[in-house]
C-alpha positions, 0 to 999 in steps of 0.5 A, a space after each residue: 500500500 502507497 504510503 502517504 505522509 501529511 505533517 502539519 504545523 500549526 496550521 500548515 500542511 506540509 506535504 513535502 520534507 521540512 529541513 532541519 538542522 540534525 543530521 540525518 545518518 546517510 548510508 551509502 549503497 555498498 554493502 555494510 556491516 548489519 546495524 540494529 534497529 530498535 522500535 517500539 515505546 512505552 504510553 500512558 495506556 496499560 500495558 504490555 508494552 512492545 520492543 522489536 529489535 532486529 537488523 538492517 539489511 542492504 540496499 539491494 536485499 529484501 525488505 525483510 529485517 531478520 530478527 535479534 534474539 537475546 538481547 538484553 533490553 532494561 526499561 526503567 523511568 526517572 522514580 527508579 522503577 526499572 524492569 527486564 523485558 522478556 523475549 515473547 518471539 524472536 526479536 519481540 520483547 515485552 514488559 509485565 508490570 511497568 506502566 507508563 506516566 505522564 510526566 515521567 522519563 523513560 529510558 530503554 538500554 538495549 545490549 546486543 554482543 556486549 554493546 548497550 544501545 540507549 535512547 531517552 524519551 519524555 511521557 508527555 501529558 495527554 491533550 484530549 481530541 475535541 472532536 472528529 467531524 466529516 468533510 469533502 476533500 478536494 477531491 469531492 470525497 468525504 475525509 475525516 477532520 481531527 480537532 484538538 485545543 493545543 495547550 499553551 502552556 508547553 510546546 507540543 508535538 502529536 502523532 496521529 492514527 488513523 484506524 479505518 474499520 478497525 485497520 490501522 492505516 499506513 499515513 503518517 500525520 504529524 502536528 506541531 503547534 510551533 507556528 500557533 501554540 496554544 490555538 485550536 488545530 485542525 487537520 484533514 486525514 487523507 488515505 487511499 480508502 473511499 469511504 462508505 456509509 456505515 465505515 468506522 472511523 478511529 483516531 489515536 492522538 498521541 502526545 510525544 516528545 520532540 525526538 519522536 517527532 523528529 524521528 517521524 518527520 525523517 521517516 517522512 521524507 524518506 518514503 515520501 515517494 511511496 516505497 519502503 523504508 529500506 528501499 532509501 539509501 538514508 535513515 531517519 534521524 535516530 535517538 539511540 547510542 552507539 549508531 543503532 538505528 529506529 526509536 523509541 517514544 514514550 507518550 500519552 495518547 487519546 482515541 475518539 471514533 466516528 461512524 460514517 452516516 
């Protein structure tokens, strides 16, 4: 499936990449030594919460990363509350009894061979969705609009998923309110999908840090054209150590649903 990206600041959609000042990894076409590659995070939503680690694969491969079995993956927040993932499945690793809170620091150390990889990320306090509406496109179509009122107080980053009966789409939405902090923020949810009467509609916003931000924004313009990740000879920006690549997001998250009529 075509995946689209939308990333909108403040009241600017923006289609293409936006620049910025981090440096993005550049990984060149000859053949390299594996990297690994950490996804996953920790919400304000109960758990288990879910970590992937595997490896990179070369620019000419398969678009199937293989998996990293026994790693050794330590999750622990800034209240000195720490726990061990297990592995459920190669590669998969969960937690059992950590819960995620706003407000708090988590921080994953992720040791693969003896090599510990960290990444560090801040549970943002959840902003609440006012409301979901049903509008035309441009293209005469009926979309999806989201509604939130962005809190003033602090500066704001959002991730937005978009479930369409009960099928998380592949778009990539991102907000942020660094043009018009502390307004109220619309943004249009596109897709390939005609939507029909009787279609359900879910919506997941989340409320992540910048680093999180950043990491989907890269992602962004590098399978803006529509192919997959490993398809792009670059990486998106990343908040691990030691060159591992991917992300980890802690963040807080709320979900309204809406039916087609």
């Amino acid at each position: 499936m075509k995946r689209y990206i939308h990333i909108f600041t403040a009241i600017l959609l923006l289609v293409t990449a936006i620049t910025s000042c981090q440096k993005v990894i550049d990984i060149d076409l000859n053949k390299k030594e594996p990297k690994i590659v950490i996804e996953g995070g920790i919400s304000d939503q109960p758990g288990p919460y879910l970590i992937r680690v595997s490896k990179t694969v070369n620019f000419d491969e398969s678009n199937e990363f293989p998996a990293v079995s026994g790693a050794l993956l330590v999750l622990h927040d800034d209240m000195n509350n720490s726990e061990t993932l297990s592995e459920t499945a190669p590669g998969e690793y969960i937690t059992t009894s950590l819960q995620g809170v706003a407000g708090r620091t988590y921080t994953l150390e992720v040791t693969v061979n003896a090599v510990t990889y960290t990444s560090v990320s801040y549970l943002s306090p959840a902003v609440d969705i006012d409301s979901l509406t049903i509008e035309e496109s441009f293209w005469g179509e009926r979309q999806v609009n989201i509604h939130l009122k962005d809190p003033v107080e602090t500066e704001n980053f959002y991730r937005v998923i978009q479930e369409i009966n009960r099928v998380k789409q592949n778009d990539i939405y991102l907000i942020s309110d660094e043009l018009q902090n502390g307004t109220s923020l619309s943004m249009p949810l596109f897709g390939e999908y005609i939507m029909l009467k009787g279609d359900t509609v879910t919506v997941h916003l989340q409320s992540i840090d910048r680093a999180a931000y950043d990491y989907y924004r890269t992602l962004a313009a590098l399978v803006s054209g529509g192919g997959p990740p490993s398809d792009a000879p670059a990486n998106p920006i990343t908040g691990f150590t030691n060159g591992a690549l991917g992300y980890f997001s802690a963040y807080a998250v709320r979900t309204k649903t809406i039916i087609f009529p």
